[in-house]
N, C-alpha and C positions, 0 to 999 in steps of 0.2 A: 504494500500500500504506500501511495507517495505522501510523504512528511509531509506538516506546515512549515514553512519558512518565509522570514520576515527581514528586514536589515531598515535598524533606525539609527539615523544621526542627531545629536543632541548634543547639549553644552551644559556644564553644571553651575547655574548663575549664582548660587551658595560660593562658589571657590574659584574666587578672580586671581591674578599677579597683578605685580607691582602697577604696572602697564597699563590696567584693566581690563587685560585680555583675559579669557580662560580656553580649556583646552576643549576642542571637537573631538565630542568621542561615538563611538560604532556600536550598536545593538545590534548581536546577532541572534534572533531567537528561533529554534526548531525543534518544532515537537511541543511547546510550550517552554523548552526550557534555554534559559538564556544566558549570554555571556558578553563580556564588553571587551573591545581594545580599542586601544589610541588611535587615531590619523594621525598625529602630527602637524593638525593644524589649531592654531589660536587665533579667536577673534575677538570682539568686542560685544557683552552681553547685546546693545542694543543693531549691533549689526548682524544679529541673529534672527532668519527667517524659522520657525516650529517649525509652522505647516508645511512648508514645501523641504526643511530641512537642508537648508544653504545657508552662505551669508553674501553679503554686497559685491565680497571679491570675485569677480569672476574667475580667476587663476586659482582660486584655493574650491571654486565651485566645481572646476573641471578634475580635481584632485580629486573631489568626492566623488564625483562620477565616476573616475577611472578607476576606485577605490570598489564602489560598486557592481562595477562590470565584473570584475574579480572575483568579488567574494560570490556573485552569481554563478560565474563560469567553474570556478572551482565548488559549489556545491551541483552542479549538474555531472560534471569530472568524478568525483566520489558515490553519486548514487548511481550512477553507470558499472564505478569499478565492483565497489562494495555491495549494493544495494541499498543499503543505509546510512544516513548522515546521523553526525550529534554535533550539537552546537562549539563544542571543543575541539572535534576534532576538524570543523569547520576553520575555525580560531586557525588554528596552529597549522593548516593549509597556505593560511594567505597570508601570516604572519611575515614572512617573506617580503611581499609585495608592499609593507609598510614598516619600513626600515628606523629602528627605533635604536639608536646608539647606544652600546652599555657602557664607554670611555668616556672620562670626563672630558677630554677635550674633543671628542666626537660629539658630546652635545652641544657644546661650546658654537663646535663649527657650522650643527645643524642650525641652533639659535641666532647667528650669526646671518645664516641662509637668508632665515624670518626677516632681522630686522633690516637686511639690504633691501629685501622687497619693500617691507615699508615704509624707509628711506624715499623709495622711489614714488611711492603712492602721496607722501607727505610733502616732499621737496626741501626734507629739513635731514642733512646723516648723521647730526653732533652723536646721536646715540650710536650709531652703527660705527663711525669712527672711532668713539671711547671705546668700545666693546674690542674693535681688534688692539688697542693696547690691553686692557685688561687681560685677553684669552694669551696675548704673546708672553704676559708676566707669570699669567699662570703657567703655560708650557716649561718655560725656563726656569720655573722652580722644578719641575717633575726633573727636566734633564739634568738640572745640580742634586737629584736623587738618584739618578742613574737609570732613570724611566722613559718612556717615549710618551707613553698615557697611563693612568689609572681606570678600574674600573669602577664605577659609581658605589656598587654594593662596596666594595674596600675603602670610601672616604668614610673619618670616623673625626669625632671633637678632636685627638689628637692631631690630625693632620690639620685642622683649620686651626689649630693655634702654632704651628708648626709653617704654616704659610702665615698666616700672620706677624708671627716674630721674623719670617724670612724678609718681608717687606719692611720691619721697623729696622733689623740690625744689619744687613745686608746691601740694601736698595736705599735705607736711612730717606728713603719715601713721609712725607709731611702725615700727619692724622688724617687729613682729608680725599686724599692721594690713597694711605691705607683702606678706608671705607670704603672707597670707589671698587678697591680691587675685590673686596671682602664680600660685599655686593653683589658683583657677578659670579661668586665664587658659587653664593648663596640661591642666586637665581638659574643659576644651575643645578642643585641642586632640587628646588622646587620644582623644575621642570620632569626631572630623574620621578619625585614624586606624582604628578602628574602621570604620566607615563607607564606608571606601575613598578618602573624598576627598581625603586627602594620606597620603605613605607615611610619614612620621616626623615627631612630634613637633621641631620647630625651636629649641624652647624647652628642651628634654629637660634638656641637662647644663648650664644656666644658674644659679649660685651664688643662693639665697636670703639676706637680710639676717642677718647676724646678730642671734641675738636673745638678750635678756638671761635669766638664771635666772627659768623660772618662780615666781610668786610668787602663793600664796592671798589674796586680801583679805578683810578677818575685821574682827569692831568689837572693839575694847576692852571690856573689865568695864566701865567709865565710862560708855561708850555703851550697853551694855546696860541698866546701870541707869536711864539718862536717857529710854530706850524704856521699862522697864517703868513711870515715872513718870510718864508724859506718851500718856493715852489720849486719844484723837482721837474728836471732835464726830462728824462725819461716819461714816454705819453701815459704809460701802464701806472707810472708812480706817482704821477700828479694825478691820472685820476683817482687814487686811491686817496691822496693826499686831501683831492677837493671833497670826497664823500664823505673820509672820515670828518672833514670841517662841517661837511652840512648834517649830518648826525652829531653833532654838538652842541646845532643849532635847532635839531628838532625832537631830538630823544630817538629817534628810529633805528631800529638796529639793521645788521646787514641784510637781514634774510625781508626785510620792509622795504627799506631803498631797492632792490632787487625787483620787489614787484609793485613801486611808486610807476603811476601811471599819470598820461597828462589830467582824466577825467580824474582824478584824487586831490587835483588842485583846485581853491574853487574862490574866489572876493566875493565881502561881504558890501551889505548896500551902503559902508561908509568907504570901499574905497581897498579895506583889507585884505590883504591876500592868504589864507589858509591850506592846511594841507586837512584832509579827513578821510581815514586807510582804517580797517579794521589790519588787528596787529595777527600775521601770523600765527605767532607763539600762543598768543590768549583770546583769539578770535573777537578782541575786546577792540570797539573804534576807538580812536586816536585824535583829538582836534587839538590842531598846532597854528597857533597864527607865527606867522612868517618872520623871524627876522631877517632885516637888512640885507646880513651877509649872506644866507641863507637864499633871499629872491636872487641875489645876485650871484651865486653859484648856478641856478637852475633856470640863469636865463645863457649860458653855457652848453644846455644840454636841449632836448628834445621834447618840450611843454604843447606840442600842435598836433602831433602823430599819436592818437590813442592808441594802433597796433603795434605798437614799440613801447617797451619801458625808459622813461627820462632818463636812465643812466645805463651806459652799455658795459653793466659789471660782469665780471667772472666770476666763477665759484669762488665761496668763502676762503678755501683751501687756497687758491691761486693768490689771492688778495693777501692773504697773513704775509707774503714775502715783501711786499710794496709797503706794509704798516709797518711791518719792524724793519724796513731800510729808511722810511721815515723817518722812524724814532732813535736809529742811529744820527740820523743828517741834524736831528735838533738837539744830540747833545744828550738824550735822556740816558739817565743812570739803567734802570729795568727795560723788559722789554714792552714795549705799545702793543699796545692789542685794541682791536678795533670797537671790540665794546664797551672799552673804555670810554668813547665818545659819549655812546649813552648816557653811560654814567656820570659822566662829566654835567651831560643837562641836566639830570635830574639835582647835581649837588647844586649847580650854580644858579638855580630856580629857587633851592632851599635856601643861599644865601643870600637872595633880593626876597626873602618871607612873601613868597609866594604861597599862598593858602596850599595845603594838604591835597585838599581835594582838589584842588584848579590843575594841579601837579599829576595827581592819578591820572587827571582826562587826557594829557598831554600827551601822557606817557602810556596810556590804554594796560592801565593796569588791572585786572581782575580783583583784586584786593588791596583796600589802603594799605593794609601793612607794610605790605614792600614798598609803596611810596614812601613808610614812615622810616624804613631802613636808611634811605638817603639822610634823615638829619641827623640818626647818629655817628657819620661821619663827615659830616661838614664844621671842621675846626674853626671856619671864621666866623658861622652862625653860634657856636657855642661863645667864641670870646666876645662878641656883641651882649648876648644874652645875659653872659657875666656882668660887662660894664652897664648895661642897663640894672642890674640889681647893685650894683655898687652906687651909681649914680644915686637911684634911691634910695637906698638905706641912711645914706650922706647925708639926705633930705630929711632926712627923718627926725623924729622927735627925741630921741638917740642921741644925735649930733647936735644937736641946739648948743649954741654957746650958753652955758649958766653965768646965772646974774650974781 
């Protein structure tokens, strides 16, 4: 008699990652009785179709097709040979055809797969790029053990304090530096859990470094002026030169200027000229009135042609070589980095006491807070604030000359 058989794709919205993805996983059931494995793919609870059992990606949809054609062909393949199927022995057929790595750097490299893809679906790789330092740091500690890989079920608390200490005494790596690596150590590890191939994370309640008060790094008035003074030979470095000025002048970060367009530019009915960009990063709008130096960089560039972006920049990656040749030509002690310009507007907004909130809109922040991060590093707002309570206390009834 021929079995029931069934194949459901589902997601378990109870148990997301860091990301807020979670893992697609496979119902096989025959006979009524049933059994799960991985696909190997992660998506986003709300980019999860139930009913039809997809999500948005098309590439991760044709994955589950392929996935299903298999687990079909191979229970037709088995009730021919055998005459009977069981949902396990279903499983361990097709297991094959979804390749689930037991190496920790085999997951690494899988994980690595994911987030290229969706780097490319995003248009943003900061993450995909950290990820290949992170996986290189962890390799090179395996081979100073004399390993190529490990296999997941073998990572235990000893080893993650063991790479851990390898990055404090070793690599003498910063606290925050340490975290980062400890992190993907971890997120690899939760993947392995996912996956089936170990039941708990090892590393789970393992204390991270501490680490010092975040801190914005921002140039000085000095330093700005010494960029505005000092235009660069080179076409590729002055443009970099001119962008990082006009992100000083607007808060914008790279991946914004990138996709500042002329319809983003827009005057108000007295005359103003503004910019209004929702921000990549936080999907949050952005209204920026213009300064001076600011209209007058972007009337340099391409404000008429909506099918072209104002500024004809390169990848982030290509750019960091023009900012820190910059930053040598001005003389600066550390190296420049280009978000620093942001930073630079949000501090020098907070030292013209520019309202909180006026600052958030500017800067298209999702949350004051991090506008609020800007004032506690702004030194010259702090010694203002001093001498204003100095001032009045002076005043004060305190101070009176007695009679």
């Amino acid at each position: 008699m021929r079995s029931t058989f069934s194949i459901l794709f589902y997601i378990n919205r109870g148990k997301t990652r860091s990301d807020g993805t979670t893992s697609v996983l496979c119902r096989i059931t025959v006979d009524g009785k049933s059994t799960v494995m991985t696909t190997g793919i992660y998506c986003k609870p709300s980019n999860w179709n139930p009913k039809a059992g997809e999500t948005k990606c098309v590439r991760d949809n044709a994955r589950l097709a392929a996935m299903r054609g298999d687990i079909e062909k191979a229970y037709m393949d088995i009730l021919k040979k055998q005459g009977v199927v069981s949902a396990e022995l279903l499983k361990n057929s097709v297991a094959g055809s979804v390749t689930v790595p037991s190496g920790l750097l085999g997951v690494g490299e899988a994980e690595r797969l994911r987030l290229k893809a969706r780097s490319e679906e995003t248009g943003s790789n900061s993450t995909y790029r950290e990820s290949g330092y992170n996986q290189r740091y962890l390799a090179e500690y395996l081979t100073s053990t004399g390993k190529s890989d490990i296999p997941v079920a073998d990572v235990t608390g000893e080893f993650g304090h063991a790479y851990k200490a390898h990055l404090v005494r070793r690599k003498n790596f910063s606290p925050q530096h340490v975290n980062r690596c400890m992190r993907w150590l971890s997120r690899l590890l939760y993947i392995a859990v996912d996956n089936g191939t170990i039941r708990v994370n090892p590393i789970e309640d393992m204390d991270y470094e501490r680490r010092p008060d975040a801190r914005h790094r921002y140039i000085t008035r000095d330093e700005l002026r010494r960029i505005l003074a000092t235009p660069m030979h080179d076409v590729s470095q002055e443009l970099g030169r001119r962008a990082f000025i006009f992100s000083c002048f607007t808060g914008l970060a790279y991946a914004d200027v990138q996709l500042l367009y002329p319809h983003h530019i827009g005057t108000t009915s007295d005359g103003r000229r503004y910019i209004r960009i929702n921000r990549r990063k936080t999907k949050v709008e952005a209204f920026i009135p213009l300064h001076p130096i600011a209209e007058r960089i972007l009337s340099l560039y391409n404000t008429t042609d909506d099918e072209k972006p104002v500024f004809p920049l390169p990848s982030r990656d290509a750019m960091w070589f023009e900012i820190h040749e910059l930053g040598v030509a001005i003389g600066k002690d550390d190296n420049l980095s280009y978000h620093q310009a942001r930073h630079s507007f949000g501090t020098m907004l907070i030292s013209e006491s520019i309202p909180i909130e006026s600052i958030a809109g500017m800067m298209g922040h999702s949350n004051i807070s991090t506008t609020q991060g800007y004032a506690k590093i702004t030194e010259d707002k702090i010694a203002r604030e001093m001498d204003r309570l100095i001032k009045r206390r002076k005043s004060g009834p305190a101070y009176e000359k007695k009679e």
